[in-house]
N, C-alpha and C positions, 0 to 999 in steps of 0.2 A: 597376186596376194589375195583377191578376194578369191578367189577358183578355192585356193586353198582351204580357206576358212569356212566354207563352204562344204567342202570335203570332209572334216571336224567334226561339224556341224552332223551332217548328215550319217556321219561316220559314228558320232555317239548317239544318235537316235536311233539308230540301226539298234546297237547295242543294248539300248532302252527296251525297245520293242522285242526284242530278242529273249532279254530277261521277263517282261510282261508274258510272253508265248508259255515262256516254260515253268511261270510260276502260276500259270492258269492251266496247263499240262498237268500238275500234280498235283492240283486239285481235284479231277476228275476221276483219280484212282481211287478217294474215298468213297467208303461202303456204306452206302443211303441202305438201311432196312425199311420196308415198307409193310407193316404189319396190318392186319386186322382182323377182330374178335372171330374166332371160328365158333361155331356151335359147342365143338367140346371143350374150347376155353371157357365159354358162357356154362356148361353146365357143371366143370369143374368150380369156377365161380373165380377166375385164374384171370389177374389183370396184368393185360402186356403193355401195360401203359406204364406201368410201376416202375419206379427208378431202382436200375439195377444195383445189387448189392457192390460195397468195396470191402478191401483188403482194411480199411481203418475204421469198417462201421458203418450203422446206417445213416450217423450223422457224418461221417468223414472227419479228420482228424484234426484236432484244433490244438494247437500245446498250450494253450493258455485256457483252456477249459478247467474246469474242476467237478463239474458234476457229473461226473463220473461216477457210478456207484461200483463197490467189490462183489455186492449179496448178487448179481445176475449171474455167476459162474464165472465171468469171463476174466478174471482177474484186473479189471480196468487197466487204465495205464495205456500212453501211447505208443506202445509197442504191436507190433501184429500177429501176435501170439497170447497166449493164457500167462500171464504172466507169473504166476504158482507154477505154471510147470516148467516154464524159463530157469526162473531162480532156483527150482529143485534140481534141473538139470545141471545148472552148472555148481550145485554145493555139493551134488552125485560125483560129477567128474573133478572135483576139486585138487586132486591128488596129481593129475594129469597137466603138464604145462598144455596150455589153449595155443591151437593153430589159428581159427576163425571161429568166429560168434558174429550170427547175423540174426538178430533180435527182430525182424522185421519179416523174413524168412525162414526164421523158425529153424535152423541151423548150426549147430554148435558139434567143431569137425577137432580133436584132442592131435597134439604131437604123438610121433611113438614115446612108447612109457617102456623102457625096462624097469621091472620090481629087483629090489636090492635081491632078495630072495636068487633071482633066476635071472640073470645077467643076458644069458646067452637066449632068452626069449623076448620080447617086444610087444606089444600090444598099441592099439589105436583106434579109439573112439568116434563115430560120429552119432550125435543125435538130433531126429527129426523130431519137431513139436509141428505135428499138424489141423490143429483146431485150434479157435480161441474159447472153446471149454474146457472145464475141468473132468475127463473123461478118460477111463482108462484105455480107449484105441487113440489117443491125440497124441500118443507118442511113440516113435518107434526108433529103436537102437540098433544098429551095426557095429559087430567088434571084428576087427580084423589082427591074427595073430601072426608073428615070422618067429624064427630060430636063424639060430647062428649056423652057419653051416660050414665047417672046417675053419672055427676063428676066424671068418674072414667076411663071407658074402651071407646077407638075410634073404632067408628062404619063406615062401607064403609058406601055411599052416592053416590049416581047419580049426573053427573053433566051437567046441559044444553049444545049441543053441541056445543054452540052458544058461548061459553066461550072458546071453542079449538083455532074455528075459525078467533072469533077477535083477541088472542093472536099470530094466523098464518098472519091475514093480519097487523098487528103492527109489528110482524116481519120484514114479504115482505117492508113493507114503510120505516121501519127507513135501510135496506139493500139497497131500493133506493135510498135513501137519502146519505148513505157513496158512493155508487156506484158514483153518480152526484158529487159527492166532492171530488173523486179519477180521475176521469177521463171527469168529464165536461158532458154536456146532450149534447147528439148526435141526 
């Protein structure tokens, strides 16, 4: 009986050390950078010491925060995009039932859309908010068209680029527009 116990014993410490092995194993795969000021950082005046930028700011994201201000461009709000251009995008695609909206990601991907108009044609929206300024390159639109093909199967379609673009500058304008109404024209 004791042999056994014994055996237990020795048999769950095995186990211990085992897991010890492999959770010190995968520690040594993280990437230690080891930095220091080169001459042309020094003369740029460029500090690698500086905490790197996030995706929520340079304070990082706090939701119970309020001092936030709107006059920096960046549309405040804890979201990780501009948030004028968020809101303009989706009151732009409003017409459009929403597949996905990722506020965070800057993302907002539309259902296909037939217009009562043209049945037999389809359309589907995604748009990119890529800056947390209010900037007109921080946003860029994809429209993708099909038709009907013998009543039955939808067929891709080209679509003039000119249709990206004005749904990009109807964007930018009604983002102007909330912009001027959040915080007055400067």
């Amino acid at each position: 009986m004791i042999g056994l116990h014994r055996f237990r014993f020795k048999g769950k410490m095995a186990l211990v050390l085992a897991a010890g092995g492999l959770l010190l194993a995968a520690c040594s795969g993280l990437d230690v950078k080891d930095e220091y000021p080169t001459t042309a950082d020094r003369q740029a005046q460029k500090d690698i010491y500086a905490k790197e930028s996030s995706i929520f700011g340079p304070e990082g994201w706090n939701p119970f925060s309020s001092n936030k201000t709107l006059d920096d461009g960046s549309g405040g709000g804890g979201i990780g995009v501009n948030s004028f251009l968020w809101r303009a995008s989706l009151d732009t695609v409003a017409f459009m039932p929403l597949h996905n909206a990722d506020p965070f990601g800057g993302v907002i991907i539309t259902e296909w859309y037939a217009p009562p108009q043209t049945p037999n044609e389809r359309f589907k929206v995604t748009v990119y908010i890529l800056s947390r300024q209010l900037r007109s390159d921080a946003v860029r639109v994809a429209v993708f068209k099909q038709f009907r093909s013998g009543g039955v199967d939808w067929v891709d379609s080209s679509v003039d680029g000119k249709t990206a673009a004005d749904l990009e500058n109807a964007i930018l304008s009604r983002a102007r527009e909330l912009r001027v109404a959040a915080v007055g024209d400067e």
